[in-house]
C-alpha positions as a Markdown table, in Angstrom:
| # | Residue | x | y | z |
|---|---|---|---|---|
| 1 | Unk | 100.0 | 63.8 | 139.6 |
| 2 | Unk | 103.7 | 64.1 | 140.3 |
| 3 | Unk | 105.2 | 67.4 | 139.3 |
| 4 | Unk | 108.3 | 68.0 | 137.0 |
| 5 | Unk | 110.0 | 69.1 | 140.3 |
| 6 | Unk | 110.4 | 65.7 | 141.3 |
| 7 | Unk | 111.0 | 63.3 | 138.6 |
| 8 | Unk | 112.8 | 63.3 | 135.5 |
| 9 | Unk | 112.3 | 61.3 | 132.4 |
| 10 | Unk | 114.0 | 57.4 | 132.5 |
| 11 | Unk | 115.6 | 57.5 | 129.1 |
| 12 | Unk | 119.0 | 58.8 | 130.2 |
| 13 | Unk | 119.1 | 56.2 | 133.0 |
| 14 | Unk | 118.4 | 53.2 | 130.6 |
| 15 | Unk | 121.0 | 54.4 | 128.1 |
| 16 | Unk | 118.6 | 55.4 | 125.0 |
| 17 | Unk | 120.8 | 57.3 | 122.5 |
| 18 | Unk | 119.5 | 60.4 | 121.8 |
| 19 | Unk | 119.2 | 60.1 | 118.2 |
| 20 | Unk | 116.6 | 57.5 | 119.4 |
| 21 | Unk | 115.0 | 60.2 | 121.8 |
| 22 | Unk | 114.4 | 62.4 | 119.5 |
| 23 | Unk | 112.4 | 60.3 | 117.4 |
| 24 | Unk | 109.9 | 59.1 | 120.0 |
| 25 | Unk | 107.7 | 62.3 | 119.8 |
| 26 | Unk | 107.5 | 61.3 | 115.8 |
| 27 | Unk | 106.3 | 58.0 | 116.6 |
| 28 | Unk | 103.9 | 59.1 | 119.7 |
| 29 | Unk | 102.2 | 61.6 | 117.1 |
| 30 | Unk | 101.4 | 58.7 | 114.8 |
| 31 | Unk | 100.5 | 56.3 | 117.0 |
| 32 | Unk | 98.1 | 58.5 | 118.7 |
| 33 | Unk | 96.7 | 59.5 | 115.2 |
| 34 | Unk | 96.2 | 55.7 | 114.8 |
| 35 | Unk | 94.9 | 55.6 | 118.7 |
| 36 | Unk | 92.4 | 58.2 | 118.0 |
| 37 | Unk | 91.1 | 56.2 | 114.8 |
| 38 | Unk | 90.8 | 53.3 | 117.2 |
| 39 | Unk | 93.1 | 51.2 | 115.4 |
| 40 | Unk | 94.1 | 48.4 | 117.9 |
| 41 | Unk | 97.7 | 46.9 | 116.4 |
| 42 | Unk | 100.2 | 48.4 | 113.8 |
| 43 | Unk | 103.3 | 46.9 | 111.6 |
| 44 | Unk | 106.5 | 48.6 | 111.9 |
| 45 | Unk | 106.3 | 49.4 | 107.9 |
| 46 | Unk | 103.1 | 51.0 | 108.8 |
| 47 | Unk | 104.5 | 53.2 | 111.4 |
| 48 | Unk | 107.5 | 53.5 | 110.0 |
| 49 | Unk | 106.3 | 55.4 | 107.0 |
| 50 | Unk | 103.6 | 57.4 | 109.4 |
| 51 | Unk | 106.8 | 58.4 | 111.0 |
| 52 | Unk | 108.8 | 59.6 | 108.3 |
| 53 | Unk | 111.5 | 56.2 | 109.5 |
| 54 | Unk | 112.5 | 53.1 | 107.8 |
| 55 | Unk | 111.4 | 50.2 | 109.6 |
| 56 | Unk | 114.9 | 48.8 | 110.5 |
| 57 | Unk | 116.0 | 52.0 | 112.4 |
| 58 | Unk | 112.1 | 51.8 | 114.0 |
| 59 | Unk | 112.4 | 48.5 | 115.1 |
| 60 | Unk | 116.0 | 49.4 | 116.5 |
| 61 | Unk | 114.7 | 52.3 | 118.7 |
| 62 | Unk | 111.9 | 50.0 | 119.8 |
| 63 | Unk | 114.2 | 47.4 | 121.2 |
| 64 | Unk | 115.9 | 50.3 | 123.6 |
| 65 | Unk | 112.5 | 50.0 | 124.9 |
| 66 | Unk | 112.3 | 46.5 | 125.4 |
| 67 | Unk | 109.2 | 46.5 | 123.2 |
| 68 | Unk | 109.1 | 44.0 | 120.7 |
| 69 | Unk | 106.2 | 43.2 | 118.2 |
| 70 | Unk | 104.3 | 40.3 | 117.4 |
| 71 | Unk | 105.3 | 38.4 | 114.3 |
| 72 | Unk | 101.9 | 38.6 | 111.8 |
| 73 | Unk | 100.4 | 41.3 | 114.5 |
| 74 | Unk | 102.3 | 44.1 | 114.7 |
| 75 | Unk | 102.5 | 46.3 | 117.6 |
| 76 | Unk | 99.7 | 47.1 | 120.2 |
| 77 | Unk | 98.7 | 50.7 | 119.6 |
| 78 | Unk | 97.5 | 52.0 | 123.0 |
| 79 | Unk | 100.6 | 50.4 | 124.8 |
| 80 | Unk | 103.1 | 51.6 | 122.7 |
| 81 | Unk | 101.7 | 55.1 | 123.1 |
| 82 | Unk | 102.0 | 54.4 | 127.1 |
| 83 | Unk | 105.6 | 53.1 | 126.9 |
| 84 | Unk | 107.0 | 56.0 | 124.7 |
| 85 | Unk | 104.7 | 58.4 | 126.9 |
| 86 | Unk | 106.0 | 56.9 | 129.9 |
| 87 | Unk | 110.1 | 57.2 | 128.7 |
| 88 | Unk | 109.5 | 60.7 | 127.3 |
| 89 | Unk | 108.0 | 61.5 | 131.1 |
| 90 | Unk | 104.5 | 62.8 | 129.8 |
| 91 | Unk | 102.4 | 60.6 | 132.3 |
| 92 | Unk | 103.1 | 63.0 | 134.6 |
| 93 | Unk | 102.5 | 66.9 | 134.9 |
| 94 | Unk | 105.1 | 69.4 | 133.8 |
| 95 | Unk | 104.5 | 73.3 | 134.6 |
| 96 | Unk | 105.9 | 75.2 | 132.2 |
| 97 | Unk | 106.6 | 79.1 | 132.0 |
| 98 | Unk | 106.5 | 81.2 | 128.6 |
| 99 | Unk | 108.6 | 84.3 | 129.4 |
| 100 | Unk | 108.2 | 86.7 | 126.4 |
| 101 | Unk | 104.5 | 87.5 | 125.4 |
| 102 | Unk | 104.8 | 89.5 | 122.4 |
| 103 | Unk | 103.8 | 88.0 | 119.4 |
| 104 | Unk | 105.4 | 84.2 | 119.8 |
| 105 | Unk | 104.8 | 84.2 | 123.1 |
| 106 | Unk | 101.2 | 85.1 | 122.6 |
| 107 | Unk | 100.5 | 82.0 | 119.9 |
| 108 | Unk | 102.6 | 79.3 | 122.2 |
| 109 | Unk | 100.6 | 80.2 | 125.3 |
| 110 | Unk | 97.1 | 79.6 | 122.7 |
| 111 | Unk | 98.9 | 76.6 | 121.8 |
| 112 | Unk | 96.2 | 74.1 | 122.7 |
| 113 | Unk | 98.5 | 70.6 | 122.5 |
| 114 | Unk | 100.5 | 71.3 | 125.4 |
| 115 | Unk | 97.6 | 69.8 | 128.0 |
| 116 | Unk | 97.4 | 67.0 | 125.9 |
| 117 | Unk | 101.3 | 65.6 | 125.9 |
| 118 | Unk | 101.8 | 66.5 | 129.3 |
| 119 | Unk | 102.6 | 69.7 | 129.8 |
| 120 | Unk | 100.9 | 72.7 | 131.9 |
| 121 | Unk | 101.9 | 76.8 | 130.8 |
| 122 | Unk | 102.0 | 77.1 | 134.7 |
| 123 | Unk | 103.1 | 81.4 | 134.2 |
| 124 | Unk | 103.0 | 84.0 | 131.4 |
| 125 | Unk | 106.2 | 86.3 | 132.4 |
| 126 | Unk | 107.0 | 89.3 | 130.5 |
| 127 | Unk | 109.8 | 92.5 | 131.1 |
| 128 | Unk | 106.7 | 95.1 | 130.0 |
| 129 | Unk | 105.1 | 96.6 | 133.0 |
| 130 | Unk | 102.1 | 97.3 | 130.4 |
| 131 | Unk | 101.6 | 93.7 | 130.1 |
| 132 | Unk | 101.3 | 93.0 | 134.0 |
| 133 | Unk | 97.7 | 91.4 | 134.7 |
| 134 | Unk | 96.5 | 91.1 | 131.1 |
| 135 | Unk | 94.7 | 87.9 | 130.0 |
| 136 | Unk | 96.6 | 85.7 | 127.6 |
| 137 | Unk | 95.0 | 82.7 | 126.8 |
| 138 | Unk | 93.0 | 82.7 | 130.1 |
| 139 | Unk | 96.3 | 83.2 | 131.7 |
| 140 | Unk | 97.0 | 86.5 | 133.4 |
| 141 | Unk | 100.7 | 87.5 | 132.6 |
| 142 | Unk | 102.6 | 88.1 | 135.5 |
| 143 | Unk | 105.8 | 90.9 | 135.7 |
| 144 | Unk | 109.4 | 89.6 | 135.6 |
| 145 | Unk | 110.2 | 90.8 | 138.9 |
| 146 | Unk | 108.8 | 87.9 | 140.2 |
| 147 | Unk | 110.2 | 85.2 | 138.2 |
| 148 | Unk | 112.4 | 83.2 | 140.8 |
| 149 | Unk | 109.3 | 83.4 | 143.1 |
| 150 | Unk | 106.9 | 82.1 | 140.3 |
| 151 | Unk | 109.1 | 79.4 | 139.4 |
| 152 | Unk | 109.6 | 78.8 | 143.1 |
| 153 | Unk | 105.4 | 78.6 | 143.8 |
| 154 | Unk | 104.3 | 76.5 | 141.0 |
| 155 | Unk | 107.6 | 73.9 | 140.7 |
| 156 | Unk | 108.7 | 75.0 | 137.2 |
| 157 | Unk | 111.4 | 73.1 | 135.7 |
| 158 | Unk | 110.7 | 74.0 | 131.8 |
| 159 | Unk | 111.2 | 77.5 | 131.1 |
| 160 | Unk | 110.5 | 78.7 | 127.2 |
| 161 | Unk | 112.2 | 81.5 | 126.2 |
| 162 | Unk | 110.4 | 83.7 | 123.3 |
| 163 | Unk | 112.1 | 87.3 | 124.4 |
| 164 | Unk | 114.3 | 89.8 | 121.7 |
| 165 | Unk | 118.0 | 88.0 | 121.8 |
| 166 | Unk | 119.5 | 90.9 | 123.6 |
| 167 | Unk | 118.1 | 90.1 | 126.6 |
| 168 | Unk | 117.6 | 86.1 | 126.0 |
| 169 | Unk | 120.7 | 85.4 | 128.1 |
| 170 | Unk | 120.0 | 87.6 | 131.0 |
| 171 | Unk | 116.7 | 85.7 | 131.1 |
| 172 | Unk | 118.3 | 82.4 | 131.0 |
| 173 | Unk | 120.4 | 82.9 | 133.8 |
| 174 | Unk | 117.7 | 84.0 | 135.8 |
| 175 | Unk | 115.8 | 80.9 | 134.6 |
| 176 | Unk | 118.8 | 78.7 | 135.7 |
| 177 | Unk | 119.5 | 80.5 | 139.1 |
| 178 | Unk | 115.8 | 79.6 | 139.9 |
| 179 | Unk | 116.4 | 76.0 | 139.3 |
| 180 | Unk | 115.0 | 75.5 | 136.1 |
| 181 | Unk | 117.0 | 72.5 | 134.3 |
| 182 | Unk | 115.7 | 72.9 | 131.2 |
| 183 | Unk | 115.5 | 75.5 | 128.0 |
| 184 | Unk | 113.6 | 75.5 | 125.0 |
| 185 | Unk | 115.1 | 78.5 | 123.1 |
| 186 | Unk | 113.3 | 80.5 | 120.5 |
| 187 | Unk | 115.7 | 84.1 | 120.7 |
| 188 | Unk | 117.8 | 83.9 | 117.7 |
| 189 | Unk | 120.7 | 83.4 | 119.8 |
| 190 | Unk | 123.0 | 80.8 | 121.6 |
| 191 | Unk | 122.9 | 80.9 | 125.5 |
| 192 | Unk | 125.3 | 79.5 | 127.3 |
| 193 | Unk | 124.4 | 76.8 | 130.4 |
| 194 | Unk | 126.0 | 75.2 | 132.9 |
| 195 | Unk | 126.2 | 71.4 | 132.9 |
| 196 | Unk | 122.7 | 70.1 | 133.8 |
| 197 | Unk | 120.8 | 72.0 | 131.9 |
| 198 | Unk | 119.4 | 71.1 | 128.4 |
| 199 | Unk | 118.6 | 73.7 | 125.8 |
| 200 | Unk | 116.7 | 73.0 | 123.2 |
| 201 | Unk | 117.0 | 75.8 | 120.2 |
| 202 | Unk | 114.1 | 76.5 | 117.5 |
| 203 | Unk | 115.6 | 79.1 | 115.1 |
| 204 | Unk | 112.6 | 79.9 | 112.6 |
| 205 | Unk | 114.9 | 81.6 | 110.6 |
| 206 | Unk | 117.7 | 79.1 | 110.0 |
| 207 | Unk | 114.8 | 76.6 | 108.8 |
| 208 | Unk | 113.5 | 78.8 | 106.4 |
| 209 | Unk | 117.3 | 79.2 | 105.2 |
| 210 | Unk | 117.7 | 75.6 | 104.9 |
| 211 | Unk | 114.3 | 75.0 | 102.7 |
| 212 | Unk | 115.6 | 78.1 | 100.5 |
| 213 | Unk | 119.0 | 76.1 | 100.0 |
| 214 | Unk | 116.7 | 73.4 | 98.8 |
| 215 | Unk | 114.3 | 75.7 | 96.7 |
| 216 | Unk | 117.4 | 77.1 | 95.1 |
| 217 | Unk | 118.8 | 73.6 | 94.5 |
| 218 | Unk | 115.2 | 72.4 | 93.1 |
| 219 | Unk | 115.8 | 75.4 | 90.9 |
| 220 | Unk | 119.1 | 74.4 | 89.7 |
| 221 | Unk | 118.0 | 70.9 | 88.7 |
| 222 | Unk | 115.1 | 72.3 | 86.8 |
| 223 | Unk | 117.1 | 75.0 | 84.9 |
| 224 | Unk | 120.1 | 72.1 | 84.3 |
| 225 | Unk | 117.5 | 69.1 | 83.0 |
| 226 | Unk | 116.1 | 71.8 | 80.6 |
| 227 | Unk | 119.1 | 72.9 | 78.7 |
| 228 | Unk | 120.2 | 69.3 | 78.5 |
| 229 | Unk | 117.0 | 68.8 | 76.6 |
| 230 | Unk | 117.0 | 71.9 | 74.3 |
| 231 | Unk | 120.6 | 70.5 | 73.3 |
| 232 | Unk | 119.6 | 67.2 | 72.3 |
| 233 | Unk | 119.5 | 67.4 | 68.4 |
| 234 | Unk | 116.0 | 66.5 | 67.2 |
| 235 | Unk | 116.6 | 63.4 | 64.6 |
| 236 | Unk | 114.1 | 63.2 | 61.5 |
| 237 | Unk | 113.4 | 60.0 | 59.6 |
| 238 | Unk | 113.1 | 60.9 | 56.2 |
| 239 | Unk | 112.6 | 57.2 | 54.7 |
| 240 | Unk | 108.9 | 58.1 | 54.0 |
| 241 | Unk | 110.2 | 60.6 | 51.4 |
| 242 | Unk | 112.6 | 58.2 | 49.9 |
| 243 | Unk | 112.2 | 56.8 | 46.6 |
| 244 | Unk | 112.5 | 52.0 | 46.1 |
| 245 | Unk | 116.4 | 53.0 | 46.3 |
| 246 | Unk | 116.8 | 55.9 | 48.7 |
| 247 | Unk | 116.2 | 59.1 | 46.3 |
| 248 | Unk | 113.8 | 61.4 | 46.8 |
| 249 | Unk | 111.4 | 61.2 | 44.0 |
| 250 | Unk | 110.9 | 64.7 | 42.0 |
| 251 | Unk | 106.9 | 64.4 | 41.7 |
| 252 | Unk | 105.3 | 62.2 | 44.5 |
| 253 | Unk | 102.4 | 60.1 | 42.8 |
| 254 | Unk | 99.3 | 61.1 | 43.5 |
């Protein structure tokens, strides 16, 4: 198999926006879900809703691909799942280095999809001396001394970064120097790259943020549709009570 050394992914090439890239892994996931259920063909509502999309914009990021469905058929399952695979570069082997293994580190080099979508954790690289030749996920991590030569051996151009953030950029630069291209970030920091390299940043902490916004918001509408509904006056109809012309009678027959 070719290595990530030598070839890069066609989407930039063709012209795919990346909004549109960044939605293929969502529809690779459910088409492979379908894939491994054996289903052989798919509508674009189907997906689209599998997907989290609307069909519209689904059928839109299809045509960048020059796939087009089958009117009463849908889409063919396993060839769609080539064609993204195929633009997103994952028929094709891409070593990977993890450089970091505390904690993170640890559970992304366990991380058993990475074989499956293309990708190979080619080096475990941590700063800790202690670390040096312990077994990580049948991997045995390897000092940062010799990162440039490990990235150098085993054709690395994917380096994830998992270290504290104080040292995240020194790391980075390294990473670069060595001829990795591209960054997937998970210091709580912001590096800074020079053009041609993409960096991809997962801050755990800003998404839990965001869903407290949310929760807090949830909250808010709650708290607001209940007083609205303690200060609706509760109307009673007394007619029951009411006497041939409207009084109330003094003794209620019995």
């Amino acid at each position: 198999m070719a290595t990530g050394r030598t070839h890069r992914p066609a989407t930039r090439s063709r012209g795919i926006p990346e909004a549109t890239v960044a939605r293929l892994p969502l529809y690779l996931r459910a088409l492979t879900a379908l894939s491994e259920r054996s289903v052989p063909t798919v509508s674009s509502e189907e997906l689209a809703a599998a997907a989290g999309v609307n069909s519209a914009k689904l059928r839109k990021d299809f045509s960048y691909l020059g796939s087009y469905g089958t009117r009463g058929v849908g889409y063919d399952v396993e060839y769609l799942v080539y064609q993204i695979s195929r633009e997103l570069g994952l028929t094709q082997d891409w070593p990977v280095v993890i450089v970091g293994i505390g904690n993170l580190g640890a559970a992304l080099a366990n991380y058993g999809g990475f074989a499956s979508r293309g990708f190979r954790v080619a080096a475990l690289i941590d700063a800790d001396h202690a670390m040096a030749g312990k077994q990580v996920a049948g991997i045995s991590v390897q000092h940062s001394d010799g990162l440039e030569k490990i990235i150098s051996d085993n054709g690395v151009s994917i380096g994830v970064i998992t270290t504290p953030p104080a040292v995240a950029q020194q790391v980075c630069d390294r990473l670069v120097a060595a001829g990795v291209t591209s960054i997937l970030n998970f210091a709580p920091t912001v590096l800074s790259v020079p053009d041609g390299v993409d960096v991809r940043k997962v801050d755990l902490s800003i998404e839990l943020q965001i869903l407290a916004f949310h929760e807090q918001r949830k909250a808010g509408e709650e708290a607001a549709a209940n007083e609205a509904v303690a200060a609706v006056p509760v109307s009673r109809d007394d007619s029951t009570d009411q006497g041939p012309d409207g009084d109330v009678p003094a003794v209620m027959p019995a």
